[in-house]
C-alpha positions in Angstrom: -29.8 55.8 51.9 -26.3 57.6 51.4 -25.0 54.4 50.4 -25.9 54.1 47.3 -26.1 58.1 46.5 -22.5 58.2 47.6 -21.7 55.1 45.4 -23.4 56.8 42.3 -21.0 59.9 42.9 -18.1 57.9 43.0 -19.2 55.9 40.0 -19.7 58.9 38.1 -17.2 61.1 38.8 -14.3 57.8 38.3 -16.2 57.7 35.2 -15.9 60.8 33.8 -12.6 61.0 34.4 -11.7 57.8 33.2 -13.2 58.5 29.7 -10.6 61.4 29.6 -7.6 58.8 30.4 -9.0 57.0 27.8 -9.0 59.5 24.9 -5.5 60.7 26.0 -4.2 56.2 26.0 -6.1 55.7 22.9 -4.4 59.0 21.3 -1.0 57.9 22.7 -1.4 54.4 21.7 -2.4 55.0 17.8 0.5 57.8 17.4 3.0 55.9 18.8 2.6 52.2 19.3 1.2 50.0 22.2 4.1 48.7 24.1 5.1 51.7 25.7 1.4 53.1 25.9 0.2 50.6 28.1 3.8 50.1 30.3 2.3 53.8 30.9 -0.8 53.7 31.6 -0.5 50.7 33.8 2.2 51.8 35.9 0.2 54.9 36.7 -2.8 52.2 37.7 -0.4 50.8 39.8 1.0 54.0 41.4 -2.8 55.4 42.2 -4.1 51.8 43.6 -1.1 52.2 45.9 -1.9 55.7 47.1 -5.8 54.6 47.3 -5.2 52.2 49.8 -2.9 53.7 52.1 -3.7 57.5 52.6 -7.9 55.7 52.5 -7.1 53.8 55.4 -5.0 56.1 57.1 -7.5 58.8 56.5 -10.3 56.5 58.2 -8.0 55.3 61.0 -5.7 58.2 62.4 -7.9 61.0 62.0 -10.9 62.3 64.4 -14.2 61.9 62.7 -15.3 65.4 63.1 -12.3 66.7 61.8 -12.1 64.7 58.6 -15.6 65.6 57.9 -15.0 69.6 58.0 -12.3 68.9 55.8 -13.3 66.6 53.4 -16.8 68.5 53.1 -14.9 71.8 52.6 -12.8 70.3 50.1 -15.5 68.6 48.0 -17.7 71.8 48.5 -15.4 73.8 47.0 -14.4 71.1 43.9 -18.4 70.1 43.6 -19.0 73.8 43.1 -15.8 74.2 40.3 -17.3 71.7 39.0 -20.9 73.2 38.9 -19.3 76.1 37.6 -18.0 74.8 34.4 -21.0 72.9 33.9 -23.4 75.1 33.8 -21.3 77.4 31.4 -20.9 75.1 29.2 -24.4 74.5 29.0 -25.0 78.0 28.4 -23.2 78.1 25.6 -20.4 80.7 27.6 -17.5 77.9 27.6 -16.4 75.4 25.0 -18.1 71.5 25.5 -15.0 69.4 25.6 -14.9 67.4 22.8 -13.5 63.8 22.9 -12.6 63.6 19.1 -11.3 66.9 19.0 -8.7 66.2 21.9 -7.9 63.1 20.5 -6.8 64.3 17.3 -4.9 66.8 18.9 -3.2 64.2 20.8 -2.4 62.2 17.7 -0.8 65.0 15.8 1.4 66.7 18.6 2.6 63.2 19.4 3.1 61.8 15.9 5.3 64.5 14.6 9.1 63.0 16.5 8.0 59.5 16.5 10.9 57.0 15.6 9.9 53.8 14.1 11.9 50.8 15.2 12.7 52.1 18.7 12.7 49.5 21.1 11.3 51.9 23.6 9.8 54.8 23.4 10.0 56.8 26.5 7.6 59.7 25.3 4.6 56.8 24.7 5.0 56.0 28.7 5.6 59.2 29.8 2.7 60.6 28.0 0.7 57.7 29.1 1.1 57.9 32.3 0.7 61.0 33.1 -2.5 61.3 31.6 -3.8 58.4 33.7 -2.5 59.5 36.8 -3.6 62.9 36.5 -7.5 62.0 35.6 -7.1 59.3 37.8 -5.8 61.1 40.6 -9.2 63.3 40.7 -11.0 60.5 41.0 -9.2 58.9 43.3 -8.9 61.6 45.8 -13.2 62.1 45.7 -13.4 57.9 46.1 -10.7 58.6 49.1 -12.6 61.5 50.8 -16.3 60.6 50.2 -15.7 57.0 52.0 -13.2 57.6 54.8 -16.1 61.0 55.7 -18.9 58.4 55.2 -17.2 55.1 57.0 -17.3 53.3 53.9 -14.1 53.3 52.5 -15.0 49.7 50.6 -18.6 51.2 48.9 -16.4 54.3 47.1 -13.5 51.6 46.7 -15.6 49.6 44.6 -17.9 51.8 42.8 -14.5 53.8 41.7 -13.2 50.3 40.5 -16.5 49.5 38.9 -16.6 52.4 36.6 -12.6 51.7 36.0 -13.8 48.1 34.3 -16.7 49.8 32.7 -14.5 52.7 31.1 -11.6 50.2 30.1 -13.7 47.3 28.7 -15.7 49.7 26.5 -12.3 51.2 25.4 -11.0 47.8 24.0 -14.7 46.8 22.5 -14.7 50.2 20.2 -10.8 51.4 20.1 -12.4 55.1 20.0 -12.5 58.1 22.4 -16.4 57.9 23.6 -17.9 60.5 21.9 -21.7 59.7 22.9 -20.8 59.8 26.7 -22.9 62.9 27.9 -19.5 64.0 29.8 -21.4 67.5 30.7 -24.2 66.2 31.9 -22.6 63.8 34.2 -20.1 66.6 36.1 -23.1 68.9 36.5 -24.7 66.2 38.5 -21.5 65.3 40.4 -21.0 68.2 40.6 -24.2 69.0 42.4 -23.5 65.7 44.5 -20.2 66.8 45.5 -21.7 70.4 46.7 -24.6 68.8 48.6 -22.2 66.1 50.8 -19.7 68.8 51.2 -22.3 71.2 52.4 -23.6 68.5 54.9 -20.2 67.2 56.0 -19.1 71.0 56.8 -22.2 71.5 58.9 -21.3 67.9 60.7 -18.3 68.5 61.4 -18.9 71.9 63.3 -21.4 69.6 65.3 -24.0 70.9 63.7 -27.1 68.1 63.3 -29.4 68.5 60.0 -33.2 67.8 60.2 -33.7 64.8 58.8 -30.1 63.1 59.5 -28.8 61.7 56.2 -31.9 62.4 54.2 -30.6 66.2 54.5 -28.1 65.6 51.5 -31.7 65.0 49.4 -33.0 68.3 50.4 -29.6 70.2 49.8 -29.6 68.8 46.7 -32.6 69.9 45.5 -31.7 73.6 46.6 -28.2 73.5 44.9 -30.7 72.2 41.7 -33.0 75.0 41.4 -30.0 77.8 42.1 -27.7 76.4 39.4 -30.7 76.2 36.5 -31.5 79.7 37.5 -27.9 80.4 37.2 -28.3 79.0 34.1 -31.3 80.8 32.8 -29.5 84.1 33.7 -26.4 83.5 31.8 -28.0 82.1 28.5 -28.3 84.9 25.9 -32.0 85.9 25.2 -32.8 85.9 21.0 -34.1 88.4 19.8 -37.7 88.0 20.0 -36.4 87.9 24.6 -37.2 84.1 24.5 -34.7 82.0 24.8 -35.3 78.3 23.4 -32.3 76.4 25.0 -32.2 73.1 26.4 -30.3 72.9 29.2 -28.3 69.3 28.4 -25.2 68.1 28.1 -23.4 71.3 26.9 -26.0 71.6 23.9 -28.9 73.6 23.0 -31.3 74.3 20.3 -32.4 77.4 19.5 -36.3 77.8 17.4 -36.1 81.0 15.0 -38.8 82.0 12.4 -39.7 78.3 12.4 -36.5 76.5 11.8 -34.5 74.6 14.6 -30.5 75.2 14.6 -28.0 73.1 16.6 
C-alpha cells in the first residue's frame, strides 16, 4: 500500500519543483542564449544525480533503521507542515499564489539588462542556470532520498523522482513556456499533507512505537492532518460582509458571490 502512496509523493513533490527549474531555464535561456543555459542546467543534473546516489545508498546501508526513521520523519514533518503552511495561506487569500509568468518575466528582464552579444561564453547564463536547477532540484532530491532509504525502497522514490524529471523536461521542450496551468498550489498542499502524515508515522516508529493498523496508519493520519488544515483554512479566510464566506478552497484561488455577481 505505501508503495505507491510514497511514489505519488515523490512524483509530486519532484514535480513541483521541477516546474520551478523550468521557468527559471526557460527565463535564462530566452534572455541570454542556449549554450550556456543548458551547460548549466545540466551540470547541476549531473551534480544532484551524483549526490542522489551516494548519500541514498549510504543512508540505507550505514545507518540503523530506527534511527533513520526518527530522523527522516522529523525532518519531513517539519518540511510537510512548511509546506502545509504556505498552502493553505495562499489559498486563503493571506499570501501571494506564485505565478509562473510573473517570475519568468522577472527573470528575463533582470538577466537581459548586461547581456553581451557575441560572447563565446557567458558565464552568468550557467551560473544562473545552474543554480536554479540545483536548488529546486536539491528539495526534491533530498524528500526522494529520505522517503526511500526510511521506507526500504530507495529504487520506487528513485524512479518516481526521475519520472516526473522526464515528464517536466519533455513538456518544457513541447511548449517552450513556463507552465502556467500546473495547479502548483494544489499539488504542495497535498504533498505537503503526505509529507506530514509519513513524518508523523516514521517519528512514532522510530521511538518503537507500533500504529494500529501497520502501514494503513499513514491513511488515517492523513485524513486528520485533512480536516485540521481546511478548518485552518476556514478560520483564516475573511468572512464578506453578509458573515458568509463563498471561497473555494483550490489551488490558491477563490471566488467570491456578492449581490449576485461572481468575482475572481
Amino acid at each position: 500500500m505505501t508503495a505507491w502512496l510514497l511514489a505519488l509523493t515523490v512524483f509530486v513533490a519532484t514535480a513541483v519543483e521541477m516546474v520551478e527549474a523550468l521557468t527559471i531555464v526557460l527565463a535564462v535561456g530566452a534572455s541570454r542564449g542556449w549554450r550556456a543555459t543548458l551547460q548549466g542546467a545540466s551540470a547541476a543534473f549531473v551534480v544532484l544525480v551524483v549526490l542522489v546516489a551516494v548519500f541514498g545508498t549510504s543512508l540505507a546501508t550505514e545507518v540503523p533503521l530506527h534511527l533513520l526513521q526518527f530522523v527522516v520523519g522529523l525532518g519531513l514533518l517539519l518540511f510537510g507542515l512548511s509546506w502545509l503552511r504556505k498552502a493553505v495561506a495562499r489559498a486563503a487569500g493571506r499570501r501571494p499564489r506564485r505565478d509562473e509568468v510573473a517570475a519568468f518575466q522577472r527573470i528575463v528582464e533582470r538577466l537581459a539588462i548586461d547581456r553581451r552579444p557575441g560572447r563565446r561564453f557567458d558565464a552568468v547564463a550557467f551560473v544562473a542556470a545552474f543554480k536554479g536547477v540545483s536548488l529546486e532540484g536539491l528539495e526534491a532530491a533530498i524528500i526522494a532520498i529520505t522517503f526511500g532509504a526510511a521506507a526500504g525502497q530507495l529504487s520506487v522514490a528513485f524512479l518516481s523522482a526521475g519520472a516526473a524529471v522526464v515528464l517536466v523536461v519533455l513538456l518544457g521542450v513541447i511548449v517552450h513556456r513556463p507552465l502556467a496551468r500546473v495547479p502548483e498550489n494544489a499539488m504542495k498542499l497535498g504533498v505537503g499533507l503526505l509529507l506530514s502524515s509519513f513524518g508523523t508515522f516514521w517519528v512514532v516508529e522510530g521511538f518503537g512505537g507500533e500504529w494500529p493498523g501497520s502501514e494503513l496508519a499513514v491513511l488515517y493520519i492523513a485524513a486528520a492532518y485533512s480536516g485540521a488544515t481546511f478548518l485552518i483554512f476556514r478560520l483564516l479566510v475573511r468572512p464578506t460582509a453578509g458573515g458568509d464566506d463563498g471561497r473555494v478552497f483550490s489551488d490558491g484561488r477563490f471566488s467570491l458571490e456578492r449581490d449576485g455577481r461572481e468575482e475572481r
